[in-house]
N, C-alpha and C positions, 0 to 999 in steps of 0.2 A: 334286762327286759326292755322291749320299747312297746312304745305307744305310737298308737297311729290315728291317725286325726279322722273323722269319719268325712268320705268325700263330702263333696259340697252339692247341693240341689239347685241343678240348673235350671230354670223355667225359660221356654221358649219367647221369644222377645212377644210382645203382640205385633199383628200385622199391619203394615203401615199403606195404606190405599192413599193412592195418586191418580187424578184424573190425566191419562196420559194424551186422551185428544176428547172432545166434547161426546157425551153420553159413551165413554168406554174408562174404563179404571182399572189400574193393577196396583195390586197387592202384593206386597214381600216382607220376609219375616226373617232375621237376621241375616239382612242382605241377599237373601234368594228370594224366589221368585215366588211365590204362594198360591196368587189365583188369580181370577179377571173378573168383573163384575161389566157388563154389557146392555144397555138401554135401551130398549123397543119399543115405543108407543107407550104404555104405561105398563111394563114388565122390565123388570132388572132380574137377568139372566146371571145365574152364580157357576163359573167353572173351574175346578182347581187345577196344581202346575201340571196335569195332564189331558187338561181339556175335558176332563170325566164331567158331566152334568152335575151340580150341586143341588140344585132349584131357581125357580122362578118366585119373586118378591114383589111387590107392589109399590114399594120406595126402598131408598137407597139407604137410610137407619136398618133397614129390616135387615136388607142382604148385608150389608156390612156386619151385623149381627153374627150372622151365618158364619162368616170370617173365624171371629173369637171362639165359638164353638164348635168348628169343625176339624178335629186331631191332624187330617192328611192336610190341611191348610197350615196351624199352629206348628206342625212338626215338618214342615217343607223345607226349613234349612240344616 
């Protein structure tokens, strides 16, 4: 008889936001690409690796928020 080890439970890394030029940010999440986080006047615009609308935030805690709680961002790698 054999035994088999019960696979192992991967969790997706959290996603890791870079300010990659002043008021614009991206995010990646086990080396791919995640989302964009976008600065206007006092809106941060949230879109994920397909540019789909996520929301608009009021500060930059909020929408990075968004980040960690949104599956199609979390599961983008």
């Amino acid at each position: 008889m054999t035994l088999l080890a019960p696979a192992p439970t991967i969790r997706p890394a959290a996603p890791t936001l870079t300010e990659a030029e002043p008021g614009f940010w991206v995010a990646s999440t086990g080396g791919a690409f995640a989302c964009t986080i976008d600065h206007h006047g006092e809106h941060f615009y949230v879109r994920d690796c397909f540019s789909q609308y996520l929301g608009d935030y009021g500060d930059l805690a909020t929408a990075a928020a968004r980040l960690r709680t949104d599956a199609s961002v979390r599961d983008a790698a």
